[in-house]
N, C-alpha and C positions, 0 to 999 in steps of 0.2 A: 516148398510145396508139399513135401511129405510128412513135414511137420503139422503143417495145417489139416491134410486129413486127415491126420491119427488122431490131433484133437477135435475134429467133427465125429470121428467116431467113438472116441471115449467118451463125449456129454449123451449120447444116443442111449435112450433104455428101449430096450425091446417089449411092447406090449403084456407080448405072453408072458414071461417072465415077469410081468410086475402084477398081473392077474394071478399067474401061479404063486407066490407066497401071499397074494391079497388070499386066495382063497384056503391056503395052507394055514393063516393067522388072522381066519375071519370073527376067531371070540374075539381077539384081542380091539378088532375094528368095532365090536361091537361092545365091548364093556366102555370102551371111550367116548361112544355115542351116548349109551346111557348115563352117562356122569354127566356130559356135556346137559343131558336134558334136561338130572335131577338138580345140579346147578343151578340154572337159569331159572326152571321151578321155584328153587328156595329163592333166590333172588327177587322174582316177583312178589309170591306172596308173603314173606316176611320181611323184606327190609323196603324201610315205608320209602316212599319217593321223595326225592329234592328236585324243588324248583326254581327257577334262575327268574330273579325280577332284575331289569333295569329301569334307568329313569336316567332322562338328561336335562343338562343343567347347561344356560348357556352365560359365560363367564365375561362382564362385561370388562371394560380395562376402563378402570378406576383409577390408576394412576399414569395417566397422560403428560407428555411433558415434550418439551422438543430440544429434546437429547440429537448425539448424531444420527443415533440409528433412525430419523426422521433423513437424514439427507444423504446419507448413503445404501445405495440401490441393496435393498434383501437386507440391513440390517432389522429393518422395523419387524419382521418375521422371527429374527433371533430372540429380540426382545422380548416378541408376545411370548412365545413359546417359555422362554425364561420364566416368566409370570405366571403361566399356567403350571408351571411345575411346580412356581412356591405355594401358588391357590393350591394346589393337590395336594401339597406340602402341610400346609394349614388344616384342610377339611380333613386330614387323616390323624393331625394332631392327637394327645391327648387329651388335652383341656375342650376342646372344643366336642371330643367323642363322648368326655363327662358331661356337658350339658345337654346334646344330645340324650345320655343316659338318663337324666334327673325330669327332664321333660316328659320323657316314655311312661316313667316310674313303674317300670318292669320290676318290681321289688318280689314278687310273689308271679311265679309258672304253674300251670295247671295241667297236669297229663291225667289221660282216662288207659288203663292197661288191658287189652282184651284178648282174647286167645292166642293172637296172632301177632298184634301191634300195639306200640304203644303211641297215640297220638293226643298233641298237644288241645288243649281247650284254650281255644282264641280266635278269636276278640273273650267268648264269653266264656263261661264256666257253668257245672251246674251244681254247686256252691261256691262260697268266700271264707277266704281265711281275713281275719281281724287281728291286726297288732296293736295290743291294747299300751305295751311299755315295751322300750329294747328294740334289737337288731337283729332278728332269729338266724340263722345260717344253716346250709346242708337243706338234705333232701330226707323226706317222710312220708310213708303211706298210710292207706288211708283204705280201710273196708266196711261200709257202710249198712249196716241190720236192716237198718230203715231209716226214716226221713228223720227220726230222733237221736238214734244211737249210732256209734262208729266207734271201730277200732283202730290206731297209730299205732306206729311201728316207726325204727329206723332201717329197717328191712321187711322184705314184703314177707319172708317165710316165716318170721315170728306177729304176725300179725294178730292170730287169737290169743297169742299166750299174754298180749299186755292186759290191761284195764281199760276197761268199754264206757267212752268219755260219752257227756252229751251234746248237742249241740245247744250251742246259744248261753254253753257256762264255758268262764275261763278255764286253761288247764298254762302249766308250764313245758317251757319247751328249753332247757338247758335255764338260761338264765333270761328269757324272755317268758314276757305272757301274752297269750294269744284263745281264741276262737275262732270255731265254724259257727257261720252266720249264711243266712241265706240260701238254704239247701231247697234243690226242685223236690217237690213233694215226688217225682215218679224218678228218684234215683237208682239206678241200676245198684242192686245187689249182689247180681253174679259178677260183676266186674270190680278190679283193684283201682286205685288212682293214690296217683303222687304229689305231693306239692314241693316246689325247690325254691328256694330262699335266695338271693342272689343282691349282691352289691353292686350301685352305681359303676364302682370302680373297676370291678369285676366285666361288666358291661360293655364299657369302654375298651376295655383291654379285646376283648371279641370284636367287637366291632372295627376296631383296628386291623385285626388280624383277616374279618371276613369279606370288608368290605372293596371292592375292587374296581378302577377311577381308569379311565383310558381315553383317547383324544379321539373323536370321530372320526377327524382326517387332518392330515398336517396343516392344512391355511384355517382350518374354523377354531374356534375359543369353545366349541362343545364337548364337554365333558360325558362321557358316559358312566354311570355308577352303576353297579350292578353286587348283590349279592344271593347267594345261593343257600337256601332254607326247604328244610322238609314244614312251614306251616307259610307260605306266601304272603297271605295278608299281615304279619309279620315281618313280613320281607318293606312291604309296598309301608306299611308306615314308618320303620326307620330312615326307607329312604327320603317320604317326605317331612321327618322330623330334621334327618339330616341337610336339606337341602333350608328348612327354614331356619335352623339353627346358626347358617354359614350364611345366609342373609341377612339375616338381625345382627350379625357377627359383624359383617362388612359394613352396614350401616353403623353401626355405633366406631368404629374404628375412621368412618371418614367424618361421623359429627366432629370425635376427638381429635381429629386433624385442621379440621376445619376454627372450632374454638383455640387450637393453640396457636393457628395462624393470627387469628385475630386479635387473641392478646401480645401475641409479640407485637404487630404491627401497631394497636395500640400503644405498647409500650417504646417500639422508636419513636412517633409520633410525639408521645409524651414527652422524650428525652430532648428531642428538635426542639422539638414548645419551649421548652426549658432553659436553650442554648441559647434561644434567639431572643429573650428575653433582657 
């Protein structure tokens, strides 16, 4: 019993006592508030926001068969579940995230750079870049005079010191050849912009990594895909590239199942034919 009140009164702070050093070490309460502030400050205004798209997909079972898990009670549940996890299996593949990729043909990104942020141009841009020959790779800026002239760079802070190319003539870019084409007559000149070169493969590999697949609830075959991007409508068409891709994927996969059943079946048939002769 006296054990217990000692520890009732050991957890006990006394008021006063936590007011008198609050007020004996009140810069210290307040240099914490201000970090806290200018923190969240910079947070807002400089780092651009990400947003979460999902989309669901409901996975039908295409390969039906009356196994046992059809006659013993809750196996049928094992099974589905099995199945969704090779579908998730599949859709997260690589081969499948490369066509994905090659559909998008995300070959060329478009950033505008301004005091603050740098944000992506998509869907549109306000020029084009043109690969005339090659596979350009990396990343390149871009400061524009006017609707005619621009300076490249492979860094933004040597940007005057290159050669001030034109628009609508070829220039090289390592071992590729390329143009700007199609620039808006009222292109900002106090702002930088980038453009970044990016492989199929490349692609794939990201999309692998960013893209994230989860079961709505344990009895349903729906799928939730969801990825997380600072440009959304980016977001919202790989998921619907992705979802068409694993469509068109699974149809060709049951024609091909479908034709080799029939030629085999053709082919006992043929062999019977043969016997019976």
């Amino acid at each position: 019993m006296k054990d217990s009140l000692s520890e009732n009164n050991a957890l006990q702070v006394d008021p006063r006592v936590f007011l008198r050093y609050a007020l004996r070490y009140w810069y210290l309460i307040l240099i914490g508030l201000l970090g806290s502030v200018l923190y969240a400050y910079y947070q807002v205004r400089y780092s651009p926001p990400t947003y979460k798209t999902n989309a669901r997909m409901l996975v039908k079972d295409e390969y039906s068969s009356w196994g046992q898990e059809y006659f013993l009670p809750g196996m049928e549940l094992v099974s589905g579940r099995n199945r969704l996890i090779n579908e998730i299996g599949i859709m997260k593949s690589f081969p499948l995230m490369n066509q994905v990729a090659k559909s998008l043909n995300w070959n060329i990104s478009y950033f505008k750079i301004g005091d603050i942020k740098e944000t992506e141009q998509y869907p549109s841009s306000e020029f084009k870049v043109e690969i005339i020959n090659g596979k350009p790779k990396g990343s390149y800026f871009l400061r524009f005079v006017n609707a005619n002239n621009f300076y490249l760079s492979t860094t933004r802070d040597s940007l005057e010191l290159g050669e001030m190319l034109k628009v609508n003539e070829p220039f090289v870019l390592g071992t590729t050849t390329v143009r700007i084409n199609k620039v808006n007559p009222s292109i900002s000149i106090d702002d930088d912009y980038s453009i970044r070169f990016r492989t199929s493969d490349s692609w794939a590999r990201y999309f692998q990594s960013s893209l994230k697949i989860d079961v709505e609830n344990q009895e349903s075959s729906i799928l939730v895909l969801s990825e997380e991007n600072q440009t959304p409508n980016k977001s919202i068409d790989f998921l619907n590239a992705l979802m068409s891709t694993y469509i068109k994927w699974t149809r060709d996969q049951n024609n091909e199942i479908v034709t080799n059943t029939i030629s085999f079946v053709d082919g006992q048939l043929n062999s019977i034919g043969d016997s019976l002769v």
